[in-house]
Each structure stands twice: as C-alpha cells, then as structure tokens.
C-alpha positions in Angstrom: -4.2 -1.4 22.5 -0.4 -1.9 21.5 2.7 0.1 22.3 4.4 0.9 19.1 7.5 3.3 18.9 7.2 7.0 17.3 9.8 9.2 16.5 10.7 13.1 14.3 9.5 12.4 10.8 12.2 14.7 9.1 14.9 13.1 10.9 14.1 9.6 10.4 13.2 9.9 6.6 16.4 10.3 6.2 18.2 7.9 8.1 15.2 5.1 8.8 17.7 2.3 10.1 19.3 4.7 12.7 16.7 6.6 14.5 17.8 8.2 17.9 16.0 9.4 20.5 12.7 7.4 19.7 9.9 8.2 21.9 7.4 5.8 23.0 3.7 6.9 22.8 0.8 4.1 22.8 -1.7 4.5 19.2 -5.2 3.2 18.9 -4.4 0.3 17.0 -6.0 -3.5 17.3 -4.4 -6.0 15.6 -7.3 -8.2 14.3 -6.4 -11.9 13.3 -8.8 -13.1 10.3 -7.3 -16.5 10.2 -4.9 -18.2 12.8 -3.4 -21.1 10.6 -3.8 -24.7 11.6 -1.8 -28.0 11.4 -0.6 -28.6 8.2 -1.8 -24.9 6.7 1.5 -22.6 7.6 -0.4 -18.9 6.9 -2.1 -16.8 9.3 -4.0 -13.7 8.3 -4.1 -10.6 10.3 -5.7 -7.0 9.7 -4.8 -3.8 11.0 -6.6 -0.9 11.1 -5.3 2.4 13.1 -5.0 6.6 12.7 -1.5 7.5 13.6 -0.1 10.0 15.5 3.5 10.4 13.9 5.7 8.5 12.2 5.5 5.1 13.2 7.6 1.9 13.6 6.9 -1.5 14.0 9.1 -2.9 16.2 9.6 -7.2 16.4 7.0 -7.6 13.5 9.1 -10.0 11.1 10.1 -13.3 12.1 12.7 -14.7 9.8 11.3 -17.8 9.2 8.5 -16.1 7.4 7.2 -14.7 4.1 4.7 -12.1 4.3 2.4 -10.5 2.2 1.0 -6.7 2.4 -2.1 -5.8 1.2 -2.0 -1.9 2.2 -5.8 -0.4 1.7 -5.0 2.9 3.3 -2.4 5.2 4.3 1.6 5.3 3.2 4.4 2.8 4.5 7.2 1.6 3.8 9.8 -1.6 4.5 13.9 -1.4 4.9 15.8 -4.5 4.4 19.5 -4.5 3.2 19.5 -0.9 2.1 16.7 -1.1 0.2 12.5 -0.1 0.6 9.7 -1.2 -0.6 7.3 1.5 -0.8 4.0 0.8 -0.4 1.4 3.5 -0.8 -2.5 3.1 -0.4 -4.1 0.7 -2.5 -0.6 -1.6 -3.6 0.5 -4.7 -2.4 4.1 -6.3 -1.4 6.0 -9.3 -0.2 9.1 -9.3 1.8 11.4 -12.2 3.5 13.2 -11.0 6.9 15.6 -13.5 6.4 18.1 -13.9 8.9 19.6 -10.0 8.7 15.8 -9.0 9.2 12.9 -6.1 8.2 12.3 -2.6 9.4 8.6 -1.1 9.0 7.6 2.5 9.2 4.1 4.3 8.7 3.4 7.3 7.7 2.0 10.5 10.1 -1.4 11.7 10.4 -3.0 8.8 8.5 -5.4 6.6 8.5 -3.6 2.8 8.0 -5.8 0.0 6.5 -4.5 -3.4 5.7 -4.1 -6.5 6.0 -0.9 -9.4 6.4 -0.6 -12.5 5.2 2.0 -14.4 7.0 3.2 -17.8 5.5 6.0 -20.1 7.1 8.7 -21.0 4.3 8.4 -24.8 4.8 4.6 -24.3 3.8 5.5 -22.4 0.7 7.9 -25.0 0.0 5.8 -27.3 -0.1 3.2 -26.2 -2.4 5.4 -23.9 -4.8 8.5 -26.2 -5.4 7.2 -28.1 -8.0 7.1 -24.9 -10.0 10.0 -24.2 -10.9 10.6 -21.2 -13.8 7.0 -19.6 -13.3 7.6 -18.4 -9.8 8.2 -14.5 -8.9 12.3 -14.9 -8.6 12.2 -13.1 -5.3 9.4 -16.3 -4.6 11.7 -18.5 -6.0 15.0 -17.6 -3.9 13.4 -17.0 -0.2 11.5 -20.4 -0.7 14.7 -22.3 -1.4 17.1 -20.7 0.7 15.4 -21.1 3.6 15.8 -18.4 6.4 19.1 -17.0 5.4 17.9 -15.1 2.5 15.4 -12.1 2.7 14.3 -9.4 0.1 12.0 -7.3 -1.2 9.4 -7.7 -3.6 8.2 -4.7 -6.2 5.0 -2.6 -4.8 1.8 -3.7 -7.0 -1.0 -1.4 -7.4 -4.0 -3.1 -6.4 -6.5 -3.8 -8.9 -10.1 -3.5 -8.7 -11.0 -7.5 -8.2 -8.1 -7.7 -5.9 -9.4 -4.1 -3.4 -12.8 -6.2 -3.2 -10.7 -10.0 -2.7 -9.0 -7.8 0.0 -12.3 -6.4 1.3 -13.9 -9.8 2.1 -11.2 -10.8 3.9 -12.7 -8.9 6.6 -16.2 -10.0 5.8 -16.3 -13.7 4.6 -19.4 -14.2 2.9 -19.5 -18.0 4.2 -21.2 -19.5 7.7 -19.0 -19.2 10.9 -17.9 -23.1 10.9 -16.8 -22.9 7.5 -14.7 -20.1 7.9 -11.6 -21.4 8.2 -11.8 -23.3 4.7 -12.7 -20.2 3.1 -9.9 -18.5 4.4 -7.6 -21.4 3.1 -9.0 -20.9 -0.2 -8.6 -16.9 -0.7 -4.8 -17.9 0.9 -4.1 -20.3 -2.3 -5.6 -17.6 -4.5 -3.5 -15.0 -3.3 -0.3 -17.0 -3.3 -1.6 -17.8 -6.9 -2.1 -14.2 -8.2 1.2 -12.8 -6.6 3.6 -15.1 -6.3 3.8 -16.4 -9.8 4.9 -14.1 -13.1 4.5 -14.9 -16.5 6.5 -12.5 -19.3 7.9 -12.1 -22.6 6.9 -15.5 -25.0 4.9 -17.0 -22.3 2.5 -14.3 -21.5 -0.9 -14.6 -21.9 -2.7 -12.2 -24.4 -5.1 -12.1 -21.3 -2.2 -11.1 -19.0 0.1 -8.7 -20.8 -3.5 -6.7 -21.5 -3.7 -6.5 -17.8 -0.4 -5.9 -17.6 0.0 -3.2 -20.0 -3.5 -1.6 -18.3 -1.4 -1.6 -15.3 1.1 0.4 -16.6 -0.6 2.8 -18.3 -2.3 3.8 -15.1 1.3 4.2 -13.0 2.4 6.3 -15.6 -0.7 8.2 -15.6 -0.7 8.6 -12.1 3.5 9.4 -12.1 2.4 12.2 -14.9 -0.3 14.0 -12.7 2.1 13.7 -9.2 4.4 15.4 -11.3 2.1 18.2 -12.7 -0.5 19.0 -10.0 -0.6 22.5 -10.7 -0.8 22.6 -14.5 -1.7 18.8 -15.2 -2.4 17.7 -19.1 -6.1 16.9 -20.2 -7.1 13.1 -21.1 -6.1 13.6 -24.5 -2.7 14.7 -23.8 -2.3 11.9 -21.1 -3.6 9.0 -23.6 -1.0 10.5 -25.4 1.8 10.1 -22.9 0.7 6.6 -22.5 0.1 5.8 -25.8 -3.9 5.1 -25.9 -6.5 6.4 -27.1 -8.6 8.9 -24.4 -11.8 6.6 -24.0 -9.9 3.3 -23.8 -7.6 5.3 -21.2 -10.5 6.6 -19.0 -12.2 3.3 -19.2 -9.2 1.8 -17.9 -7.9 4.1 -15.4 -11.5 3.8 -13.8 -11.6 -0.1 -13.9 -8.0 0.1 -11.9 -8.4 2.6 -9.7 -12.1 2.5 -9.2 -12.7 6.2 -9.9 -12.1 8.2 -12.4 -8.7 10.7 -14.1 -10.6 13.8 -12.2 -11.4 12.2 -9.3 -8.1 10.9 -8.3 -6.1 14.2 -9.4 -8.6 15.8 -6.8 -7.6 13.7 -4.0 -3.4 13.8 -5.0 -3.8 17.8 -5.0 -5.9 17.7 -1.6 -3.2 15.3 0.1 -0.4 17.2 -1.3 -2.5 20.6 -0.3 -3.1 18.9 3.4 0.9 18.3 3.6 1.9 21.9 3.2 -0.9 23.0 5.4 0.9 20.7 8.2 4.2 21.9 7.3 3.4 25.6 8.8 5.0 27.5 5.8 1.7 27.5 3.3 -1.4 29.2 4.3 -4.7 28.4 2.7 -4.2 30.7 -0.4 -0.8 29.7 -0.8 -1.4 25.9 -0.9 -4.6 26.0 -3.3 -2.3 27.9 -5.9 0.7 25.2 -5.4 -2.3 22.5 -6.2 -3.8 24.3 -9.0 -6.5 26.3 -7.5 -7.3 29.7 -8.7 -11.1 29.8 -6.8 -10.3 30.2 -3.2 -14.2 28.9 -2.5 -13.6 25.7 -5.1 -10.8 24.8 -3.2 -12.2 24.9 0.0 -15.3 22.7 -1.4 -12.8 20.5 -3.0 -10.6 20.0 0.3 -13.5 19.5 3.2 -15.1 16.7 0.6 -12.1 15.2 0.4 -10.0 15.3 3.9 -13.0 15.7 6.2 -12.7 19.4 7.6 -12.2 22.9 6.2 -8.3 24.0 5.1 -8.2 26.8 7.8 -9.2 23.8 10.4 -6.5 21.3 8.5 -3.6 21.8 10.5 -4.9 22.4 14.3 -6.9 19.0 13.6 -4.5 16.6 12.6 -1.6 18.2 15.4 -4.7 17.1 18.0 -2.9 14.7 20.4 -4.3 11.1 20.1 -5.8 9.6 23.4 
C-alpha cells in the first residue's frame, strides 16, 4: 500500500500544475517491479495495477536522470511538463524525459489503471543509441544527448495488437525463473527498438508506412465515432472518411484494436454513458438517448455487459469509498 495524493477533478483539470488544497487519501495500489536492472543494464521495469478513487497524482515519480516509457493497458492519464501533456488513454504508449525542470502525472477517477514503466538511465541509452544518429525518434535523439537538462514529451501511440500481448508477458515471462532476468533484457532492447526509432518519408519501409497508414486509419476512425456517439456513420461511410474500402477497414480496425467497429463504439457510448451518470445531471433515460439508445432495455443489457453493474446502480457504485 502507497500514499498517493487526490484532489477535486474539475478543479484540477483545469489548472493540473497548481492544485490547492490536495487531500491525502491512501489507494489500493502495489507497485510491482518485473525487472530491477543490473550492472551494466541501466532499465528497470515496474507494473502498476490499482482502481482509483479520484483523481490522482503521482507525486516524486520522475527522476531527471531518466527516460521512461509508458505502456498504459487500462484506465486514462496524463503527463505535464513545460506546459505541455501527453495524453495517454488505455491501450497507447508514451515516453517522457523529466529533465532538470521535471514531470507531473495525474490519473483519471473511478478507474481501473493497468500498466507498466520502463525506466532507463540516459547514460545507458547513450550508450546503445548513439551510434544512430538520423533514425532515432528526435525527442530520443535530444534527451539522450543533452543529458539531464533537457526533458519532453513524446506523442501517445496507440498500442498495437503484437505490442498489448509484448506488454502482457511482461507480467508473465514465458521462460524459467533463473533465466528471467535475460529475458527481460531482451523484451527491454526490443522495446527501445520498436519505439525509439522512426523511419518516414523516402526511407520508409513498404512494410512500415502499411502499418503506419493502418494506424491512422483506425485514430481517425475512432476520432469519427467519439465525435458522433449518438448518430455514428455505418462501415461504409467510415471507410469512406478514411479512405478504404469497408472489408479492408474492418479487418484492420480489428487487427489494431483487437475487437471489432461495433464492439468498440459500444464500450465509447457506455463510458461516455457511465460519465454522465456520475456527473448527477443525466438519469438513466437521459444518458442512453445522449449515447444513441432508443431501447431503454438494450441499453441496460449493453451497459451491465460492459461496466459491470446495472445504470440505475452506476453512480452509488463507483462514489463507494475505497478501503
């Protein structure tokens, strides 16, 4: 159990990097380090795994001399540095450098928060990336040579399939006890390989800017159905949008997001249906016609499947204090 620092949502979403009045409470989290580094191997790896109780901030969590990547399975976060954020929402990925003027962290209320950090020293990315120079990430590039005096912020990254079940073993290493350690090595270099290196315009693999493009297609699918909950277009008029055709689209979507168009715009309108149940001024009816919902009864099929307890019990379940 760890003592992190919980303050009003409303207030603090607007100004993140000045919270008054915070309030300590104590959440059921365990920090759970995968991988401790050793000499010579400057990465640790450390998995987190907690429900929260409101919104949350991580206080102390970013030493400057550091690089560290997020692989966020569940819930909604976000990082501050320098007037910027990186948003990270469930199933994307991020890296940041403190640097010397430091990171703020918040997580998001009533959620479940799955994932996992990867923490490397500079002088141990220094040592393996600066030899390649050009076909680094710029943001890569810069913290690595400017030691701890520069930080940023990377892009959020929506995870791909391969890279949800990469993340996944992490927590499970398919290898012996003894030989864990190696293995964990191993899935570091391959991570540091898959994120911190870009390839574009001449130089881009066919392989890679199909990926790439795949990628994009699914944002802007996903961008197009946030936007339209209550009246979204069918797959015909979103391979349109995105410039497909509708079985190559739904093959993709499905590879990237590992479930399908109708599946995921179920559980966008249930999350967005669960947030104005919390927020007091919706009532059951109200929020399944703001989501799309004409059937009263499909909605309330629809919501328990997906959040775990009927929309009338919504509200009194999640403001349960957390013990």
């Amino acid at each position: 159990m760890t003592t992190t620092t919980i303050y009003d949502p409303e207030r603090s979403r607007a100004e993140p990097a000045r919270a008054p009045n915070l309030v300590p409470r104590r959440i059921q989290e365990a920090p759970l380090p995968l991988y401790a580094g050793s000499p010579g191997f400057g990465a640790a790896i450390v998995a987190h795994d907690f429900q929260s109780v409101g919104l949350t901030k991580w206080p102390g969590a970013f030493p400057s001399a550091t690089i560290q990547l997020c692989l966020n399975l569940a819930g909604c976060g976000r990082i501050h540095h320098a007037g910027r954020s990186l948003e990270l929402e469930s199933r994307s990925a991020g890296f940041y450098g403190p640097g010397k003027s430091g990171c703020e962290a918040w997580r998001d209320p009533d959620q479940r928060h799955q994932f996992i950090v990867i923490q490397f020293s500079r002088s141990f990315l220094h040592e393996r990336l600066s030899g390649f120079d050009g076909a680094l990430h710029p943001l890569i590039e810069r913290l690595v040579r400017a030691g701890t005096r520069l930080g940023g912020l990377s892009e959020s990254h929506r995870l791909t399939t391969s890279q949800e079940q990469r993340t996944a073993r992490l927590l499970r290493p398919p290898v012996p006890q003894g030989a864990r350690p190696l293995w964990y090595q191993s899935q570091v270099l391959e991570l540091m390989a898959e994120f911190f290196f870009e390839r574009q315009g001449e130089t881009e693999l066919l392989c890679d800017r199909q990926k790439r493009l795949a990628r994009e297609r699914v944002d802007r699918v996903i961008a197009v159905l946030r936007g339209r909950l209550a009246q979204p277009p069918n797959l015909t008029g979103l391979s349109r949008e995105v410039g497909c055709s509708p079985f190559y689209l739904s093959r993709t979507f499905s590879q990237e997001m590992g479930m399908t168009i109708p599946q995921y715009l179920r559980k966008l309108r249930m999350e967005r249906a669960g947030e104005l149940l919390r927020g007091g001024q919706y009532n059951v009816t109200e929020a399944a016609l703001e989501v799309g919902y004409s059937s009263l009864s499909h909605f309330s099929q629809a919501f328990c499947q997906t959040m775990g307890c009927c929309p009338v019990l919504y509200p009194a379940k999640t403001s349960l204090p957390q013990v």
